[in-house]
N, C-alpha and C positions, 0 to 999 in steps of 0.2 A: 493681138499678140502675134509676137513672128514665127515662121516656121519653127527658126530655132529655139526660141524659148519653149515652144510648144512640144517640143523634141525633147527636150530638158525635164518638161512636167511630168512627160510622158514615161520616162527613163525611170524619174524616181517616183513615179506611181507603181511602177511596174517593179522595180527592188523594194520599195514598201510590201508590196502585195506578197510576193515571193517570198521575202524577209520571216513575213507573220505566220506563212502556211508551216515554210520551213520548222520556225520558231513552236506551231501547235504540233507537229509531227515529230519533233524532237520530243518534248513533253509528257507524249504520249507514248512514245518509246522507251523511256527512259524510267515511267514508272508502271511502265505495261506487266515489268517482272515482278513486281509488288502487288497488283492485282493478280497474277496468276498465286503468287503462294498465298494469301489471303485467299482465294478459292479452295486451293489445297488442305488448306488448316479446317474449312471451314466443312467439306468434306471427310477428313478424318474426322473431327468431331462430334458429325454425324453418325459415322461408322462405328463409334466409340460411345454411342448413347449417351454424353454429353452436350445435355442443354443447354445449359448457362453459355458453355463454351463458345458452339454452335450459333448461339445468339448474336453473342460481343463478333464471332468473324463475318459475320453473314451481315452485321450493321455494317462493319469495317469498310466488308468487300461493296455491298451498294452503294455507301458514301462514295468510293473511290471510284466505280463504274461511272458514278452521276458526275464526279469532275471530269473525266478519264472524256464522257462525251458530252459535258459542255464546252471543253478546252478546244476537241477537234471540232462541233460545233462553228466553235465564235472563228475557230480559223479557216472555218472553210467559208462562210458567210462574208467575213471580209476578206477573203480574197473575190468573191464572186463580186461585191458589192464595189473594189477596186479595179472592176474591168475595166480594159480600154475601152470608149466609148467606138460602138460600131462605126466604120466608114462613110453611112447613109445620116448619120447624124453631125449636126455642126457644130 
């Protein structure tokens, strides 16, 4: 491979990588407000000796916590996993 091409892989290795962390950190921001008021509800509900209720928010709010970190998860993983390879290797 020549310099340049390897410049070139390297460029969109590195906008892939960035692309996806970007892409999990949006995700994650974006339904982080939905997890907080699913906590809230699920809280009142408590407060409100409402079981059932209490129940249905608190599944709600774990399902959502378990995307919530396997989304940042998968994007921090591939990004680590799309490093540039160190200097000392060829």
């Amino acid at each position: 491979m020549t310099v340049d091409s390897q410049a070139r892989a390297g460029s969109v290795r590195s906008a892939v990588r960035w692309g996806l962390l970007l892409a999990a950190v949006a995700t994650w921001g974006f339904r982080l407000p939905r997890v907080v008021h699913e906590f809230r509800a699920w809280r009142e509900a408590l407060r409100l000796s409402d079981r059932s209720g209490a129940a249905s928010w608190r599944e709600f709010l774990v399902a959502d916590v378990i995307g919530l970190l396997m989304v940042l998860a998968l994007g921090l993983v591939i990004w680590l996993v799309l490093r540039p390879p160190s200097p000392s290797q060829p």
